[in-house]
C-alpha positions in Angstrom: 105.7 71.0 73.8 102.0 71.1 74.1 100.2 73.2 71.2 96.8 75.3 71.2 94.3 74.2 68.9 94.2 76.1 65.6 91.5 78.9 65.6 89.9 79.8 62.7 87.7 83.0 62.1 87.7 85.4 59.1 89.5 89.1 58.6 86.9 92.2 58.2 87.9 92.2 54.4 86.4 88.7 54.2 89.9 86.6 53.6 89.8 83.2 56.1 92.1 82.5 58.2 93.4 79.6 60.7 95.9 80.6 63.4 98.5 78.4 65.0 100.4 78.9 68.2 100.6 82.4 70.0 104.6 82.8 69.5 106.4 86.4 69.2 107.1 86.0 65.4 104.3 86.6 62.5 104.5 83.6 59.7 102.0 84.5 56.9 101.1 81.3 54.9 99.7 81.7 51.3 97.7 78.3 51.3 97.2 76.8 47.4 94.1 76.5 45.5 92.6 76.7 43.4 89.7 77.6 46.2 89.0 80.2 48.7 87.6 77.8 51.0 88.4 78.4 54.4 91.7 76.5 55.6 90.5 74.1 58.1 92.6 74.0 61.8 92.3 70.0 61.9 93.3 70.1 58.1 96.4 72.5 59.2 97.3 69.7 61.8 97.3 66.8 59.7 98.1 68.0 56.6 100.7 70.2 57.2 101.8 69.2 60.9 104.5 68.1 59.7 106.4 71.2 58.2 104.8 74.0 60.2 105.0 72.1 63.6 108.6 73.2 64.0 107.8 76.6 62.5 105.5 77.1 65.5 107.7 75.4 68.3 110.0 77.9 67.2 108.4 80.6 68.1 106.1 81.5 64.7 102.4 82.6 64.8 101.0 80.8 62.2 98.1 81.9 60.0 97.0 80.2 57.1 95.4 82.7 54.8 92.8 82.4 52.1 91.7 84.3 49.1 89.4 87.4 49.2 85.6 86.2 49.0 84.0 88.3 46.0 86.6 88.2 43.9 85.6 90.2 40.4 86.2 88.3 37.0 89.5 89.2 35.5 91.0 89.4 39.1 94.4 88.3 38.5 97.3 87.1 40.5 99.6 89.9 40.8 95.9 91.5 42.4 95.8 88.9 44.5 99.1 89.5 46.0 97.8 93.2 46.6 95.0 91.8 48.6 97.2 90.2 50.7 100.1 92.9 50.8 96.8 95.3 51.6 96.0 92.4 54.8 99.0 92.7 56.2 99.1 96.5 56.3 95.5 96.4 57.6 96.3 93.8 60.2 99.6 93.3 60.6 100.8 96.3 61.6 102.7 96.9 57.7 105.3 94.0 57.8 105.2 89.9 58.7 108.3 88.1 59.8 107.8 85.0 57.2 106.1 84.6 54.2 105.7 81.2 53.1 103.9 80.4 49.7 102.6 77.2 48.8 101.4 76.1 45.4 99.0 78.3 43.9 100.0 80.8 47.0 103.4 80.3 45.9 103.0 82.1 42.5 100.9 84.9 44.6 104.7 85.0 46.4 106.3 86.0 43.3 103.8 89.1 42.6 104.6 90.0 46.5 108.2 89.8 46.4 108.2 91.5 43.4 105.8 94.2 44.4 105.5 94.6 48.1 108.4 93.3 49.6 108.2 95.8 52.4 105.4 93.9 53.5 107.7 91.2 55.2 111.5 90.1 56.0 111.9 86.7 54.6 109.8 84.9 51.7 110.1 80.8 50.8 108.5 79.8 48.0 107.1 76.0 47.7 105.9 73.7 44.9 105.4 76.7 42.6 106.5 78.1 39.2 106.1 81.2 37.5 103.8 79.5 34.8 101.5 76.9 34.6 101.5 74.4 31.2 98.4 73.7 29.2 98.0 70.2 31.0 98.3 71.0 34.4 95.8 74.0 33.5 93.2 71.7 31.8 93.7 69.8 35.0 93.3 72.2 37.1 89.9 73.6 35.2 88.5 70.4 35.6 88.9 70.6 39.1 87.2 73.8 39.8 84.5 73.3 37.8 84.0 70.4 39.9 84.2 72.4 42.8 82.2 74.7 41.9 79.3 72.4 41.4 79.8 70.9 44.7 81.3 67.8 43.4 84.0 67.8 45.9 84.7 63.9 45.4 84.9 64.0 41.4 87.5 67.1 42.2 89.6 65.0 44.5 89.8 62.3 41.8 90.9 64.3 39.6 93.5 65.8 41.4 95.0 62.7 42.8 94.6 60.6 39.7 97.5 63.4 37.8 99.5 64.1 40.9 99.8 60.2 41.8 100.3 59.0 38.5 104.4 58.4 38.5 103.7 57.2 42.2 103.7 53.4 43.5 100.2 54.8 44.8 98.8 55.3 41.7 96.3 52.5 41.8 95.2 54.3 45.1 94.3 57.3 43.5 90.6 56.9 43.1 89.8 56.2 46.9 92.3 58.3 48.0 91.2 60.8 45.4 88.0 60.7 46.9 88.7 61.0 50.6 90.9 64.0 49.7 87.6 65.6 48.0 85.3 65.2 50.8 87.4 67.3 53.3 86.9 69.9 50.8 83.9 71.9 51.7 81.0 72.1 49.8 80.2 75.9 49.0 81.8 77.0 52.0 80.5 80.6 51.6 78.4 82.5 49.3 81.0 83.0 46.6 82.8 80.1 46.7 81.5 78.9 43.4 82.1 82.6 41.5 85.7 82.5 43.3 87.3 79.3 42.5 86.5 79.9 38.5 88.0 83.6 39.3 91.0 82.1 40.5 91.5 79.6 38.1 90.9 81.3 35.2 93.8 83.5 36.5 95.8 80.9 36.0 95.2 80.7 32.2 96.7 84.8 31.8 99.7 84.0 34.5 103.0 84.4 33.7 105.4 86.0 36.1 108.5 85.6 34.5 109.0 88.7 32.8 109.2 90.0 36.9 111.5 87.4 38.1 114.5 89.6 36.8 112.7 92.4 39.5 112.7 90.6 42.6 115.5 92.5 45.0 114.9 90.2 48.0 116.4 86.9 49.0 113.6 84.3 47.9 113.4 80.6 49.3 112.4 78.4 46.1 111.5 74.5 47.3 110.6 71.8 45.0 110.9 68.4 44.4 112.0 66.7 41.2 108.6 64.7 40.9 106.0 67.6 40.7 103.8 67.3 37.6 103.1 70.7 38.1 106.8 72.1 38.2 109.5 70.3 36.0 112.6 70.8 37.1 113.8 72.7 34.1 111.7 75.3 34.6 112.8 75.2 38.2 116.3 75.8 37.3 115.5 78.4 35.3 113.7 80.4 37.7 116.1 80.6 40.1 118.5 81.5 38.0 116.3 84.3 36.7 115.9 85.4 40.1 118.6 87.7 41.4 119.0 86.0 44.6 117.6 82.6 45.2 118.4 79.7 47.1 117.2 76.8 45.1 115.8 73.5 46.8 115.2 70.3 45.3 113.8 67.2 47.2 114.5 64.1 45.4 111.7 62.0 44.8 109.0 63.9 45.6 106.1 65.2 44.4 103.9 68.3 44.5 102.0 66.9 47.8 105.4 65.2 48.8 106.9 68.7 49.5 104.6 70.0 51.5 105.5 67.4 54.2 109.0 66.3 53.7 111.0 67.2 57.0 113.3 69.0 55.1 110.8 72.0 54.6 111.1 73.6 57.7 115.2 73.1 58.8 115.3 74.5 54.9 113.5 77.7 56.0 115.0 78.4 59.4 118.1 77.9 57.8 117.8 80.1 55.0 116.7 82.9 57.3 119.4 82.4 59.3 121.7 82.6 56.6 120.2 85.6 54.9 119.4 89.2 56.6 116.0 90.2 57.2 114.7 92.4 53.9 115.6 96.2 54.5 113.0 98.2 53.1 
């Protein structure tokens, strides 16, 4: 099945956007971060082919959803998913058919389950956890400060040296480390630099379990048993916190393995098969 190019633009309330495939069904995709850098189509294709592909052959428009640019310092998480419960009230006529939250975005989930879910039917939840330890937080720091000085290779290092580092690739993770940071773009926008410190200083006062217990809605939670940033114990945990959760874990991978594992999508259609749409 042939498939239009991705198109990316940006929403009136300056949150950018790709869209993929022109199908009946709405699939909002919470991208990770830290970074409000606009989602590129051709990353969207390689990247994440893989696991939204099927999404889209099955009927799903796609769009990949950034941050709000000008965030203020202090904005946190659970404001973040306000923004976006606020988009798709603004532009999606009040409700989505998907939401799909990945990494960073998937912690933004939790906040929107917790507090919005009229906002959509179904939720999954992928390679996130309701809190963030102090060593995948210094990591993270390191990396937006990077960032934000336009030292998109030095980020990339960084980023693949930790997230590699139980992987036969390991000794890879300087090149590839570096070829991940230069598809990052440099200052994409005027704020860039202010937003990606917003964001992940957000991440140093997050803590969403004390909501978890909240949730009403069927939730999706997918991880693998490799992530640095999610150990499975804290996994476990969550789901069982969560009143009703459908727990996934992919052996053997990681946090950028589970992203792309084949599973992700026959997991999802699945699960929303298997579970009624949310009735607000």
């Amino acid at each position: 099945m042939g498939l239009s190019k991705p198109i990316e633009a940006v929403f009136p309330n300056t949150m950018a956007y790709v869209r993929w495939g022109d199908g009946p069904k709405t699939l909002l995709v919470i991208p990770g971060g830290t970074g409000t850098d606009l989602p590129s189509g051709r990353q969207v294709r390689m990247m994440m082919g893989r696991a939204l592909r099927p999404l889209v052959e099955s009927g799903y428009c796609t769009w990949m959803v950034a941050r709000r640019r000008g965030m203020s310092q202090g904005h946190t998480i659970e404001d973040m998913a306000a923004d976006y419960a606020d988009l798709i009230a603004a532009e999606f006529a009040g409700r989505v058919n998907l939401v799909a939250g990945l990494s960073y975005g998937g912690a933004i989930g939790l906040y929107l389950a917790a507090n919005h879910p009229e906002r959509f039917d179904h939720i999954a939840l992928v390679g996130c956890a309701p809190t963030i330890d102090e060593r995948a937080l210094r990591l993270d720091f390191d990396a937006a400060t990077a960032l934000s000085q336009g030292h998109r290779a030095k980020a990339g290092r960084l980023m693949a040296g930790e997230m590699l580092s139980d992987s036969w690739l390991r000794w890879t993770a300087p090149v590839l480390g570096t070829l991940m940071g230069l598809t990052f773009r440099s200052h994409p926008h005027d704020q860039f630099a202010s937003d990606v410190m917003v964001e992940v200083e957000a991440e140093g006062t997050f803590d969403a379990r004390p909501i978890l217990t909240q949730i009403e809605v069927p939730v999706l939670l997918i991880n693998g048993d490799k992530d640095f940033y999610n150990p499975v114990p804290l996994i476990q945990e969550t789901a069982r916190l969560i009143p009703d959760c459908t727990l996934k874990v992919y052996p053997g991978k990681g946090h950028v393995g589970v992203f792309q594992s084949r599973q992700l999508a026959p997991d999802i259609l699945d699960f929303m098969n298997r579970k009624p749409p949310v009735a607000t």
